[in-house]
LUMTIZA-334579 format. One record per residue (C-alpha): residue number from 1; residue in three letters; chain; x, y, z. Coordinates in steps of 0.2 Angstrom, whole numbers. Layout:
N
@nr = NUM	rest = ALA	kette = A	X = X	Y = Y	Z = Z
...
// end
This chain:
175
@nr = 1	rest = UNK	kette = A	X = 962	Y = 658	Z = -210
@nr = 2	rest = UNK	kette = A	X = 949	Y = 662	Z = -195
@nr = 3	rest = UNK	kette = A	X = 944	Y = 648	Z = -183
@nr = 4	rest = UNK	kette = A	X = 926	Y = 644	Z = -182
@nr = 5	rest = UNK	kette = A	X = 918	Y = 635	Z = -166
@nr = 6	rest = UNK	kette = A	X = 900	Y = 629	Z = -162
@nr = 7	rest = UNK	kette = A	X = 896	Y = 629	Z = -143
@nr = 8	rest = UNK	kette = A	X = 880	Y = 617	Z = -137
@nr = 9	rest = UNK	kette = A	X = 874	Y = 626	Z = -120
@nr = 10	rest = UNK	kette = A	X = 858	Y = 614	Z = -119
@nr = 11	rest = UNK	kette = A	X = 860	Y = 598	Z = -104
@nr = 12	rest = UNK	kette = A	X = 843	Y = 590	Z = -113
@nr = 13	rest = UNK	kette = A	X = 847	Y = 576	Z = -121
@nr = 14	rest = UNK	kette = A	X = 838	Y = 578	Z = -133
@nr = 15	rest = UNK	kette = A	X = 838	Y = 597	Z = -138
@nr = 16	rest = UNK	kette = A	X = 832	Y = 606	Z = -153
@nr = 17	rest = UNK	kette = A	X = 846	Y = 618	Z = -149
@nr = 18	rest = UNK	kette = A	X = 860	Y = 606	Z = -153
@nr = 19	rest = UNK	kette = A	X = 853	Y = 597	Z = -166
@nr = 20	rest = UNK	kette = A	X = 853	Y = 616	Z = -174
@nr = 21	rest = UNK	kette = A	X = 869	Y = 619	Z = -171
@nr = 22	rest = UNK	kette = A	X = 875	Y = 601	Z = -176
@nr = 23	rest = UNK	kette = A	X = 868	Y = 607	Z = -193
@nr = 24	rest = UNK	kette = A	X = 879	Y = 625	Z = -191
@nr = 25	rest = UNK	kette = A	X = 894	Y = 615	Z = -189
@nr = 26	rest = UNK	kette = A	X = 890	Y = 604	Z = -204
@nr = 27	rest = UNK	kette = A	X = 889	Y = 617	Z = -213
@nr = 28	rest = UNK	kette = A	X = 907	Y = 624	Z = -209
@nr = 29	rest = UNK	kette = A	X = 913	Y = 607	Z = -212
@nr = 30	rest = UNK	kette = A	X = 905	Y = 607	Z = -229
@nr = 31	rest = UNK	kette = A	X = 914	Y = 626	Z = -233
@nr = 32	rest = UNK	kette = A	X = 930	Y = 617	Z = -226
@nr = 33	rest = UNK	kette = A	X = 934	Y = 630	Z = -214
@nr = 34	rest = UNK	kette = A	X = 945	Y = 628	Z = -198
@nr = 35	rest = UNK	kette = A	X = 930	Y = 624	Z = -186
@nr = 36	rest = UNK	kette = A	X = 927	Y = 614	Z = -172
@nr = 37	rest = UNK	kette = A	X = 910	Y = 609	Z = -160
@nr = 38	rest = UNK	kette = A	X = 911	Y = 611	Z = -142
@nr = 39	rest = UNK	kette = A	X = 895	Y = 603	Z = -132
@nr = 40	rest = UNK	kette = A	X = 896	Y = 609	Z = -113
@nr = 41	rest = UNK	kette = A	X = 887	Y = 596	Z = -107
@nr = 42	rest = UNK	kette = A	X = 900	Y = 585	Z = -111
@nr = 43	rest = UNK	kette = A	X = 911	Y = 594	Z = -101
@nr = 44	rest = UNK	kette = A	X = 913	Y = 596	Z = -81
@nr = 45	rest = UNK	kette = A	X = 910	Y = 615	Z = -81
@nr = 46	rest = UNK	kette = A	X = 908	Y = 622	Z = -62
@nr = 47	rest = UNK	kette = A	X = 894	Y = 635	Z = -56
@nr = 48	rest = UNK	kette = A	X = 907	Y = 651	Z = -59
@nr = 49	rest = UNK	kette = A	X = 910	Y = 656	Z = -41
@nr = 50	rest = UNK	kette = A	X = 924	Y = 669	Z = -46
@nr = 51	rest = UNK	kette = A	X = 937	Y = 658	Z = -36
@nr = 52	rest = UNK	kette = A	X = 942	Y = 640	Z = -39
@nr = 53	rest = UNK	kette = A	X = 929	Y = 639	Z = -55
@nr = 54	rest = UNK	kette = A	X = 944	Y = 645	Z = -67
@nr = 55	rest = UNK	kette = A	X = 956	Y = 630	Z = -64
@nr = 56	rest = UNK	kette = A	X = 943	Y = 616	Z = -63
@nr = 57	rest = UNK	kette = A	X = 946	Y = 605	Z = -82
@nr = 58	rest = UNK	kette = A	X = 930	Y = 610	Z = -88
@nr = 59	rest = UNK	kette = A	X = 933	Y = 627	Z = -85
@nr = 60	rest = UNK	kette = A	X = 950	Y = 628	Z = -94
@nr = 61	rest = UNK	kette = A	X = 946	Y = 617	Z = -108
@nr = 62	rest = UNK	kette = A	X = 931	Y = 628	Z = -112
@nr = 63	rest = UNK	kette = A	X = 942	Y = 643	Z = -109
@nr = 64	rest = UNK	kette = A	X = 957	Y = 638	Z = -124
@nr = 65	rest = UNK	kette = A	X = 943	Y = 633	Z = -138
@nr = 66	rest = UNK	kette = A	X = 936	Y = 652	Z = -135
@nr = 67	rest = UNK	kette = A	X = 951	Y = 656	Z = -136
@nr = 68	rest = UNK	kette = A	X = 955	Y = 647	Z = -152
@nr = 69	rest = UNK	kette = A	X = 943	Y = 654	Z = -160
@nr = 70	rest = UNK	kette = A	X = 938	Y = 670	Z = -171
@nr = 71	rest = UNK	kette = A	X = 920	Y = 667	Z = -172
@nr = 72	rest = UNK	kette = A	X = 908	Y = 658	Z = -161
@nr = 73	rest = UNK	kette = A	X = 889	Y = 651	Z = -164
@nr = 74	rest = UNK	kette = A	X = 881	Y = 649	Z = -149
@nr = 75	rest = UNK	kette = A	X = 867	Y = 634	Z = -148
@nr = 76	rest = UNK	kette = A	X = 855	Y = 640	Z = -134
@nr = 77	rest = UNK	kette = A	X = 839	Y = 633	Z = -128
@nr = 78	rest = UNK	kette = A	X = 827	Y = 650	Z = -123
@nr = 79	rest = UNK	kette = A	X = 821	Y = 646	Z = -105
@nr = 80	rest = UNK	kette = A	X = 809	Y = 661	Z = -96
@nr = 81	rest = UNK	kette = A	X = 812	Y = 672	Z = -109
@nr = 82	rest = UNK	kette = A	X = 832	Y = 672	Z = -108
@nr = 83	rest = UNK	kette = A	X = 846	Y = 660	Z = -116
@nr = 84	rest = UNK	kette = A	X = 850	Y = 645	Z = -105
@nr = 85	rest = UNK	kette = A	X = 858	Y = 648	Z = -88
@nr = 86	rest = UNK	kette = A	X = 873	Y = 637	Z = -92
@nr = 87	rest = UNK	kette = A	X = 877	Y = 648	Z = -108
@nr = 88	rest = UNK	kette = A	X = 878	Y = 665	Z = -96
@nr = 89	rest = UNK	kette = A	X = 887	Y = 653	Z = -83
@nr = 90	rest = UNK	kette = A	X = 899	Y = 650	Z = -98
@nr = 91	rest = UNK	kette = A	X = 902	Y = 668	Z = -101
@nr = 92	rest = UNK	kette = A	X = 907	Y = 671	Z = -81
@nr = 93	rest = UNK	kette = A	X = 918	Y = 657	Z = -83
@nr = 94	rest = UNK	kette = A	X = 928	Y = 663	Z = -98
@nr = 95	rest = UNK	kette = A	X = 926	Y = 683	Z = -100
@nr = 96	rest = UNK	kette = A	X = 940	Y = 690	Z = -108
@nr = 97	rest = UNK	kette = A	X = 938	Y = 674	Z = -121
@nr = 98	rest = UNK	kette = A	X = 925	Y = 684	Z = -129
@nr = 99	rest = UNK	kette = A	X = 934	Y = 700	Z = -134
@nr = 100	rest = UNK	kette = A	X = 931	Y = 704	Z = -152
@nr = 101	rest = UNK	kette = A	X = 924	Y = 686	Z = -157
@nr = 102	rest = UNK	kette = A	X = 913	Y = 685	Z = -170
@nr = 103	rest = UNK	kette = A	X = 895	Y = 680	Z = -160
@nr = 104	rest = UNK	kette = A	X = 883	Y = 671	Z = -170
@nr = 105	rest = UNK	kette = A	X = 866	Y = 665	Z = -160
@nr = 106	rest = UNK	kette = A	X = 856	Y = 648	Z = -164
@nr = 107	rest = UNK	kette = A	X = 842	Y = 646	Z = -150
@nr = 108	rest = UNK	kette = A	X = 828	Y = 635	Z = -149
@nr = 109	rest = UNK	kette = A	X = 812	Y = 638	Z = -138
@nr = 110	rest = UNK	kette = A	X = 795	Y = 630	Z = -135
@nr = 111	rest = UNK	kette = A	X = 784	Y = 646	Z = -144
@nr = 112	rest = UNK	kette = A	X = 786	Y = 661	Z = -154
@nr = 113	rest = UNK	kette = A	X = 785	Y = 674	Z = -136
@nr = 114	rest = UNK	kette = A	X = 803	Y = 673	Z = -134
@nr = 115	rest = UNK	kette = A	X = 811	Y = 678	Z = -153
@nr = 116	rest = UNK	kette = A	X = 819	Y = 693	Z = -146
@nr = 117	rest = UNK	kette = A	X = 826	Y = 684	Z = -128
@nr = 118	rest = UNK	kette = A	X = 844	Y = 684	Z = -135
@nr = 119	rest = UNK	kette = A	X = 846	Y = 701	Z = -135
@nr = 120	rest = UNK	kette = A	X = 852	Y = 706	Z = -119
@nr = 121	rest = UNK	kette = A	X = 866	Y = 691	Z = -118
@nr = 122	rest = UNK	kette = A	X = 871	Y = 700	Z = -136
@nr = 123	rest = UNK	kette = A	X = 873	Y = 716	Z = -128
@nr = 124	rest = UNK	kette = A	X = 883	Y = 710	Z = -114
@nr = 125	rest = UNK	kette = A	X = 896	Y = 704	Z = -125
@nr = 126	rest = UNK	kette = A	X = 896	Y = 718	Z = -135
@nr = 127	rest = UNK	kette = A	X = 895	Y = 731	Z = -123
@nr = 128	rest = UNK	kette = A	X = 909	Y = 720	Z = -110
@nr = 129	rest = UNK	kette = A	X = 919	Y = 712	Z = -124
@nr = 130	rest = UNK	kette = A	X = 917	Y = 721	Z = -139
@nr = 131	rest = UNK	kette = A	X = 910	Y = 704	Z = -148
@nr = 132	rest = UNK	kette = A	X = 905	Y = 709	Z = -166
@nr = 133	rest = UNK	kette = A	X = 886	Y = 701	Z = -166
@nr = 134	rest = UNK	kette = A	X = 879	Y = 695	Z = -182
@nr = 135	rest = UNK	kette = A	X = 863	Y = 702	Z = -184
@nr = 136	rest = UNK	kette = A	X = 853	Y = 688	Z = -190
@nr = 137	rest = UNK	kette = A	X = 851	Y = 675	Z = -180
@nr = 138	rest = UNK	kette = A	X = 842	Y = 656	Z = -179
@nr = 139	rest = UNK	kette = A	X = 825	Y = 655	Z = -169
@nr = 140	rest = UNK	kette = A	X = 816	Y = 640	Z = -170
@nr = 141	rest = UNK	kette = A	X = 803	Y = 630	Z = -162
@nr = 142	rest = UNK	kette = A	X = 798	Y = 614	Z = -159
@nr = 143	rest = UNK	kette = A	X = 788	Y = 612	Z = -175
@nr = 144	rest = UNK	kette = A	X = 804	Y = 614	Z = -185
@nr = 145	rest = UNK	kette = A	X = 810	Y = 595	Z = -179
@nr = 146	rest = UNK	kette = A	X = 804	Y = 579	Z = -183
@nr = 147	rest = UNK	kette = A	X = 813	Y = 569	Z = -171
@nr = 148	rest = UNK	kette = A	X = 831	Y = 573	Z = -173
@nr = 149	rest = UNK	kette = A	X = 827	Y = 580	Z = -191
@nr = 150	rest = UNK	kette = A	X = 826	Y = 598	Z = -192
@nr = 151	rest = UNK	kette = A	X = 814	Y = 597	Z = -208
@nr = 152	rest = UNK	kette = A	X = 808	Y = 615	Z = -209
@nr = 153	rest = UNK	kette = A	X = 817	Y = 622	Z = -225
@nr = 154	rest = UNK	kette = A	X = 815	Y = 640	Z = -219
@nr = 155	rest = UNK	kette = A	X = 825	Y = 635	Z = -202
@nr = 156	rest = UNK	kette = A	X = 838	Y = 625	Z = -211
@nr = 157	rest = UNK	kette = A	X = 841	Y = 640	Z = -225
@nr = 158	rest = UNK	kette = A	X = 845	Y = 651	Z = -211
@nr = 159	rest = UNK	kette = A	X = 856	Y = 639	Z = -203
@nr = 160	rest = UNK	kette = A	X = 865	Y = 638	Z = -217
@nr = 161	rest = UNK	kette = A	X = 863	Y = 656	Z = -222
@nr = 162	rest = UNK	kette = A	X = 870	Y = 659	Z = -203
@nr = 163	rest = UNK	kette = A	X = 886	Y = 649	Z = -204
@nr = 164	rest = UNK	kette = A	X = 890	Y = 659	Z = -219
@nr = 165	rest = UNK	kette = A	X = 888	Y = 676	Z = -210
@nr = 166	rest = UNK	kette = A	X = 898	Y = 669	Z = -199
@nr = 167	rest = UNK	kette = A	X = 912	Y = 664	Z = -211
@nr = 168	rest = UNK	kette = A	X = 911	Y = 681	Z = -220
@nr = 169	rest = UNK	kette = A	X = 911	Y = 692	Z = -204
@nr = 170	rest = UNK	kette = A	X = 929	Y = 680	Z = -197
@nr = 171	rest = UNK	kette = A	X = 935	Y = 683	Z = -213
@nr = 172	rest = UNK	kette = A	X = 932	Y = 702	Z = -216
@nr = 173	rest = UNK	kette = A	X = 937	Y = 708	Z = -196
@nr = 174	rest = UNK	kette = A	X = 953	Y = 693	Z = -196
@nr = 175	rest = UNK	kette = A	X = 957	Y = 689	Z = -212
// end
């Protein structure tokens, strides 16, 4: 059976990115699925400076549960129009990881402007790693929350409808 993995890129605290893909991985729980939840601001990941970065802890911890895994959903905040610098820092620092992973995208930005911001970081894992993208992804904004509830219905049923794809799509290309 394909293994599944949710990566939080956000370093806020209190980010509506994490909280979305907290509810992704319940979700793969819930399908009892091998998954697991990978938060980088838990770990000690360094600035990728194509040296020393790729034997740091951080770096290699982040590297095997890539590895691990079949398909990924990525939890992203959208800063400046673009997923969160930490989530591209994670790609530098893991590269060949990606190859032909399933990509599933979860982001979470302050207004509507940014919806399509996640497509060049899908087409540099496509194009560089052959990842298989999932063509629906989760775009949300603040008004989707209350507090740490995400209490839009609309959201939560493509969340859910997301970690399906993403079982599906593991499945179909690994299993």
């Amino acid at each position: 059976m394909p293994n599944h993995l949710v990566i939080s890129t956000s370093g806020n605290p209190d980010s509506n990115s994490r909280r979305l893909g907290r509810e992704a991985f319940k979700h793969l729980q819930k399908a009892n699925v091998p998954c697991d939840w990978l938060d980088i601001a838990e770990l000690d990941v360094p600035l990728c400076d194509a040296d020393e970065c790729y034997v740091s802890p951080g770096a290699k911890q982040l590297n095997e549960k890539i590895r691990w895994a079949d398909g990924i959903l990525l939890a992203s905040p959208v800063y400046n129009y673009d997923v969160s610098a930490a989530a591209k820092n994670m790609i530098e620092l893991t590269g060949k990881g990606w190859e032909e992973k399933v990509v599933g995208f979860l982001c979470a930005a302050g207004g509507m402007s940014s919806y399509m911001s996640v497509m060049s970081f899908a087409n540099s894992l496509m194009l560089d790693f052959r990842s298989v993208i999932i063509p629906r992804f989760v775009y949300a904004t603040g008004k989707a929350f209350d507090g740490d509830e995400l209490t839009d219905p609309q959201i939560a049923a493509r969340v859910e409808q997301l970690a399906a794809d993403l079982i599906r799509f593991t499945r179909a290309l690994r299993g």
